[in-house]
C-alpha positions as CSV (number, residue, x, y, z in Angstrom):
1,X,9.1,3.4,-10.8
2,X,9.1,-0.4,-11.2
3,X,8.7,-2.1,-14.6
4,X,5.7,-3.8,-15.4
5,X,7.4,-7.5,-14.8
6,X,8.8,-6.6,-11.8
7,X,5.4,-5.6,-10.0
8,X,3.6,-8.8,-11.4
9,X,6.5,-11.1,-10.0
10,X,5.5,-8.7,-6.7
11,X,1.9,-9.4,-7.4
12,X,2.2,-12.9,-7.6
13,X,4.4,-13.5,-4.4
14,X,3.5,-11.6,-1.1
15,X,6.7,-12.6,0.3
16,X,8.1,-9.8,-2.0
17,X,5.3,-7.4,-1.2
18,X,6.4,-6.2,2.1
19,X,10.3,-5.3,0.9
20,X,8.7,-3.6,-2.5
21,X,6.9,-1.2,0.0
22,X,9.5,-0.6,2.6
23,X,11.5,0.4,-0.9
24,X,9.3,2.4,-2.6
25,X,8.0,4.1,1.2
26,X,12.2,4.5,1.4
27,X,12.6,6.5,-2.0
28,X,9.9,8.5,-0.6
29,X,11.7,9.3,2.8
30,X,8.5,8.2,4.5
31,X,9.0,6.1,7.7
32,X,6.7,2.4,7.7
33,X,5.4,1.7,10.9
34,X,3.5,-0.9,10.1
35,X,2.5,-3.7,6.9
36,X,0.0,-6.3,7.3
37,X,-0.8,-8.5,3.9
38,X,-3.3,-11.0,3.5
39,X,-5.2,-12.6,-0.1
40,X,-7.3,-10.4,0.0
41,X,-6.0,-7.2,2.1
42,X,-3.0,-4.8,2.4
43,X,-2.5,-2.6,5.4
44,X,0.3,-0.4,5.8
45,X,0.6,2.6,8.3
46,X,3.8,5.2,8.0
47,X,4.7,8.8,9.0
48,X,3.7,11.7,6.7
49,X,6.2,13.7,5.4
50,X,4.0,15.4,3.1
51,X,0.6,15.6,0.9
52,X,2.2,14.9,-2.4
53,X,4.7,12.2,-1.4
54,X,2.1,10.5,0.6
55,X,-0.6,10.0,-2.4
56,X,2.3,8.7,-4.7
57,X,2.9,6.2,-1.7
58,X,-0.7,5.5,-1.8
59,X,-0.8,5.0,-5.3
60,X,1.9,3.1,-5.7
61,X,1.5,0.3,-3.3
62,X,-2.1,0.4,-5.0
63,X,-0.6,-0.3,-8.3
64,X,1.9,-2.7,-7.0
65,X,-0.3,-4.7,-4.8
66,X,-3.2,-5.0,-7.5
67,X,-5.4,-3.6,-4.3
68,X,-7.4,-0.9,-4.3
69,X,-7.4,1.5,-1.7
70,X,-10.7,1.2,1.0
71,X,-9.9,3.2,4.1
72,X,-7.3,6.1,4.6
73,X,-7.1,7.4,8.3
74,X,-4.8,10.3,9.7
75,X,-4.1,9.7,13.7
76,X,-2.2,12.2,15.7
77,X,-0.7,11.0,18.8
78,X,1.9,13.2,20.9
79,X,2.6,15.3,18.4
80,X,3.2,12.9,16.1
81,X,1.3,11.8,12.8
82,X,0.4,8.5,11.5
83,X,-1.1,7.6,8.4
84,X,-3.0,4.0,8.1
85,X,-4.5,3.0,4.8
86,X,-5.9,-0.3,4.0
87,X,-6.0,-2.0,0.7
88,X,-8.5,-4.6,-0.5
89,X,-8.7,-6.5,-3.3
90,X,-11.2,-5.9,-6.1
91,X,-14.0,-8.1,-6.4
92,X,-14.2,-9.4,-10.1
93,X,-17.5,-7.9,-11.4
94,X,-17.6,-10.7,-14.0
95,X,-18.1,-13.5,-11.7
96,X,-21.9,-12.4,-10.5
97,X,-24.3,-15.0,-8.6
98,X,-27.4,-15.9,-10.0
């Protein structure tokens, strides 16, 4: 979907991060409600349209973000359905304390 430079400028900037999503969440048709991004954790929360184009979301902003997914959580509220997944970064298993 991206090219591999384009996602580590992405990666390297979170001022690009929340656009990236709202395009990649648009190409999917899904509605963003919500993206909070810190250093060390992504949180975005949309409306499902389905199962499949909601886990290529998933894994997308997972591959763009360099975050791994941590919590998914399906709310319905009047009907309608929100999806709220958050992201956080790996912890580098190299760097261990002694």
């Amino acid at each position: 979907l991206l090219q591999s430079a384009k996602i580590s400028e992405i990666k390297n900037n979170r001022a690009t991060l929340e656009p990236a999503i709202q395009d990649i969440a648009q190409s999917y048709d899904l509605k963003l409600e919500d993206i909070a991004a810190t250093d060390r954790s992504l949180r975005i929360s949309f409306v499902p349209v389905n199962l499949s184009k909601t886990k290529q979301l998933l894994g997308d902003v997972s591959r763009l973000s360099g975050f791994a997914i941590d919590t998914f959580e399906l709310q319905t509220e009047n009907g309608q359905q929100l999806v709220t997944a958050t992201y956080q970064k790996a912890i580098n298993q190299s760097s261990k304390v002694e």
